[in-house]
C-alpha positions as CSV (number, residue, x, y, z in Angstrom):
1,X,96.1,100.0,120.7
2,X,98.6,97.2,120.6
3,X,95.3,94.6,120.1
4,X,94.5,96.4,117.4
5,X,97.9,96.4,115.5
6,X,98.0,92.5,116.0
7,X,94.4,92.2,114.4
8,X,95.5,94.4,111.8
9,X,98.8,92.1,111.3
10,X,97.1,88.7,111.3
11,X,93.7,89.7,109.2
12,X,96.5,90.9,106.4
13,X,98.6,87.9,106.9
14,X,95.2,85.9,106.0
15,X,94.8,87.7,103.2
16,X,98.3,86.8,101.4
17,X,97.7,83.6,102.3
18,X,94.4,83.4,100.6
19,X,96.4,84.2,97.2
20,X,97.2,81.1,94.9
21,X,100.7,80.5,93.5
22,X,99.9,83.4,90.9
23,X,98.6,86.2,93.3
24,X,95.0,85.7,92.6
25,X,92.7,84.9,96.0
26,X,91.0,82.0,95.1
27,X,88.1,80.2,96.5
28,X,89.7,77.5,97.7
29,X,92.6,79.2,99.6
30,X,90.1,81.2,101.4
31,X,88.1,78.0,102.8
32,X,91.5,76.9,103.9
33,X,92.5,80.4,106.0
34,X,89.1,80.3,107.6
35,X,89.5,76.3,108.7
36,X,92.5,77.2,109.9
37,X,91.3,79.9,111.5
38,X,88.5,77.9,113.0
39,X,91.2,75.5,114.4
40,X,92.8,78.6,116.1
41,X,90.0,80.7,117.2
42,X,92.3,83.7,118.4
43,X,91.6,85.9,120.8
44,X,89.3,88.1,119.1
45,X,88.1,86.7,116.4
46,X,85.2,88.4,114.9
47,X,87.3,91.5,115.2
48,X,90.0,89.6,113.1
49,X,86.8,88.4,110.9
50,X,85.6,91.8,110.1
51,X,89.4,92.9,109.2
52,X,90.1,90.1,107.2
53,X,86.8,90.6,105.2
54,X,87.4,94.5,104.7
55,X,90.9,93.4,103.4
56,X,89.7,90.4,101.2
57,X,87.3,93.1,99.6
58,X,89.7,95.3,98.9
59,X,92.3,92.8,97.3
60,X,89.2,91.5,95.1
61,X,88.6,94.9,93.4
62,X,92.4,95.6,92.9
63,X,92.2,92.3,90.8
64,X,89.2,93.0,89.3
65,X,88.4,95.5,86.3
66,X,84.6,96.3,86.3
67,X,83.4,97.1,82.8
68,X,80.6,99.3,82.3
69,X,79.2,99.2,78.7
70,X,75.6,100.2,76.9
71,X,75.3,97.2,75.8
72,X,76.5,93.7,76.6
73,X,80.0,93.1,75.3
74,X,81.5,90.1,73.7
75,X,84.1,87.4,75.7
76,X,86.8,88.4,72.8
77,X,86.7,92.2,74.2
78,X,86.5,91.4,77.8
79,X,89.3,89.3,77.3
80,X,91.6,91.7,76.0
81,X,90.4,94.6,78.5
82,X,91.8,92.2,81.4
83,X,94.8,91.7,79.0
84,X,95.4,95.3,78.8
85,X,95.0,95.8,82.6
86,X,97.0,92.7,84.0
87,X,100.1,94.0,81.7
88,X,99.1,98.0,82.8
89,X,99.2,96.4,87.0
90,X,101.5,94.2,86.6
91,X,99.4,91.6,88.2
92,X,96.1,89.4,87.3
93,X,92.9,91.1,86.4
94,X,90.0,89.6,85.6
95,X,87.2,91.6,83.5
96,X,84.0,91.7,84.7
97,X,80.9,93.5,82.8
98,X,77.9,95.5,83.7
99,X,75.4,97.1,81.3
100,X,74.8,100.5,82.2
101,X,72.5,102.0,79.6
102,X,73.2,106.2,81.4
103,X,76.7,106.1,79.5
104,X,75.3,106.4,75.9
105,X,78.3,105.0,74.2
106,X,81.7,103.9,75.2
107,X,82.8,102.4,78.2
108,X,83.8,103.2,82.2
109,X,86.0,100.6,83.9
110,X,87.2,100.4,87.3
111,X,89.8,98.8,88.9
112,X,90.2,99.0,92.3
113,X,90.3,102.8,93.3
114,X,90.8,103.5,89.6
115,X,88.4,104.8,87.4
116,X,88.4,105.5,83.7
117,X,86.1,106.8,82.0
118,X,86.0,106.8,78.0
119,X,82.2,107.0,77.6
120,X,80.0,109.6,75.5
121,X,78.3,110.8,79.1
122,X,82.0,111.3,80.8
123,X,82.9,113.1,77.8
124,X,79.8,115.7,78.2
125,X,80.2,116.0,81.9
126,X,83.8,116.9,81.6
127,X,82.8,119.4,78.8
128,X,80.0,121.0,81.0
129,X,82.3,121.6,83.8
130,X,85.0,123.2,81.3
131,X,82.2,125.4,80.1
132,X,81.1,126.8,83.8
């Protein structure tokens, strides 16, 4: 049990220090946790791997707003939905969109464990299940 804690400990240490100066995991800082962790080799390193990559995932999506749209929408309103959300957080977000032709009209964005839904096909599931 105690292993397991100090995987736990270390593979979220890597993470913070895969952030830049602003919070956002870049790139960069990444290749630099995994040479160093390369240099290190600890104990149980895959095990560490495998955390560190569940972790890294997770961290990505909270940063990331996933924009579901009909139809392909245009840099000026991507930019302001990762406006919106990075004041709403509190933190970076960067917008990132998907065409997702099942939705009609509107949009469904997701960011992190967060969903919102302001699309014709959420509105009409929502109203089905009122009607039951």
């Amino acid at each position: 049990m105690q292993r397991h804690k100090k995987v736990i400990q270390l593979a979220k240490k890597m993470v913070l220090l895969s952030r830049d100066d602003a919070g956002v995991i870049t790139e960069a800082r990444v290749g630099e946790v995994l040479a160093g962790l390369r240099q290190v080799q600890p104990r149980h390193h895959l095990l560490v791997l495998r955390k560190y990559l569940n972790y890294l995932r997770r961290e990505l999506a909270r940063q990331t707003a996933v924009v579901a749209a009909p139809v392909a929408l245009s840099p000026e309103s991507l930019e302001a939905i990762a406006q919106y959300y990075t004041k709403l957080y509190e933190r970076p977000i960067q917008a990132v969109a998907t065409e997702d032709d099942s939705l009609i009209a509107g949009v469904r964005i997701r960011v992190g464990d967060d969903s919102y839904d302001a699309s014709v096909s959420g509105y009409l599931q929502r109203l089905a299940t009122r009607v039951q």
